[in-house]
N, C-alpha and C positions, 0 to 999 in steps of 0.2 A: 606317779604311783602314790597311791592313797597307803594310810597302815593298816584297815582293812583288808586289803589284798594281801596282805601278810599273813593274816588270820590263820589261814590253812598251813602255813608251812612247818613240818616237823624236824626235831635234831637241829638245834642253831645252836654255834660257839657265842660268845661274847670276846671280843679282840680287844676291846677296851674304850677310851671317853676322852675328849677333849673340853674345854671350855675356849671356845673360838674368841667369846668376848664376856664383858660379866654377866653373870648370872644367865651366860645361856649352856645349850649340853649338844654336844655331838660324841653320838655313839656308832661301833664299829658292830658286823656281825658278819659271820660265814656260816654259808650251808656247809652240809656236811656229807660223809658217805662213808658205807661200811667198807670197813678191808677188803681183801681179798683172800687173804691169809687167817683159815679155821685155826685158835687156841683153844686148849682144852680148860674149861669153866669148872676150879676146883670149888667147893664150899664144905670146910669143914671135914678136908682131908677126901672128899666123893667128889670121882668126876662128873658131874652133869652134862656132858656132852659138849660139843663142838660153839665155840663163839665168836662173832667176828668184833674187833674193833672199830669205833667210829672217829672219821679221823676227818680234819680240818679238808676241804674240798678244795683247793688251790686252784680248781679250773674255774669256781664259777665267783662272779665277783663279787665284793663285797657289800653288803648292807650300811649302808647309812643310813642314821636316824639325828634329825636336827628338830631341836624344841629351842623355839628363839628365845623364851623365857621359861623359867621352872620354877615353882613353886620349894619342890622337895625332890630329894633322888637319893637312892639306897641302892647298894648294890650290895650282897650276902652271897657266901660261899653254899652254894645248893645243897652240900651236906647235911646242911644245919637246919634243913626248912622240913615241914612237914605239911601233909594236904588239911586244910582246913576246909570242913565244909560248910564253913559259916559266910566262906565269901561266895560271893555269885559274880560270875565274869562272862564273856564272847571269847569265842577265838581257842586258841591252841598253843603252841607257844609266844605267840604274841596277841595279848589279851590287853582288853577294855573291862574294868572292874566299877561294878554299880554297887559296891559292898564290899571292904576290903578291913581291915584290922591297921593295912597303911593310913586308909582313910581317916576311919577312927583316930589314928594317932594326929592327922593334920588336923583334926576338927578339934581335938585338946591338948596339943602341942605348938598349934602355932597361931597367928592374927586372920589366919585363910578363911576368907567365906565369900558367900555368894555375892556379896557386896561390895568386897574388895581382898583380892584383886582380881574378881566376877569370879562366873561359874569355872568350874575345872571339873578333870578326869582323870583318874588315875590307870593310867599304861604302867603293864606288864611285860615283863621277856623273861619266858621261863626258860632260863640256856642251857644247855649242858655243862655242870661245873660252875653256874652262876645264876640267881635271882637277878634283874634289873625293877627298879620298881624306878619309875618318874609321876609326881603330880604335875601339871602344867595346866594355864588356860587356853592355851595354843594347842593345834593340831597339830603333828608332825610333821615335817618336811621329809620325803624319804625318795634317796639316790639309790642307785647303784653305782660301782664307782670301781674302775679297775684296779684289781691288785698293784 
């Protein structure tokens, strides 16, 4: 599986990250699904009507994401983020960013260029409950892998 094919997929948890060995990143993800069970949607003391909860999908397995080296990785509580339309991306919740403000921060935050240590990309995963941001010059490596 390429991370391309991920492109399209919407509602993803983040389960969390390893470092298998230095300075590499193994990341965890589940799909997801809505309840079954309508709650009533208060805002502000008004019921807005019926809502389902989206809940961790335990049937179907889990995403793995392996970057054998990484430049840089961020993970942010989703709360805190807001849409910027200054960056330009691919994809859906797992995005390829050609402009990002992460970027920006690599190109004057750290030694990274195109020269050393080559060209890179910055991978997104915009989770529910969670930003993932990785730089790498490596593609992905991406399993599926049973609960």
């Amino acid at each position: 599986m390429r991370y391309e094919d991920l492109m399209d997929i919407t509602d993803i948890f983040f389960l969390g990250l390893t470092e298998p060995s230095v300075n590499s990143l193994r990341l965890f993800f589940s799909r997801s699904k809505a309840g079954n069970t309508p709650e009533p949607l208060m805002v502000g003391g008004r019921n807005l009507g019926d809502s389902y909860s989206i809940n961790i999908d335990a049937d179907s397995p889990v995403i793995q994401i392996d970057f054998e080296h990484y430049i840089d990785y961020s993970i942010r509580n989703e709360s805190f983020t807001v849409w910027d339309d200054y960056e330009i991306f691919t994809g859906k919740i797992f995005r390829v960013y050609t402009k990002s403000r992460y970027l920006d921060y690599i190109g004057t935050g750290t030694i990274a260029s195109d020269d050393y240590p080559g060209p890179f990309k910055h991978y997104g995963m915009s989770c529910l409950d969670h930003i993932v941001d990785v730089i790498s010059t490596d593609e992905p490596i991406i399993r599926e892998v049973e609960r």
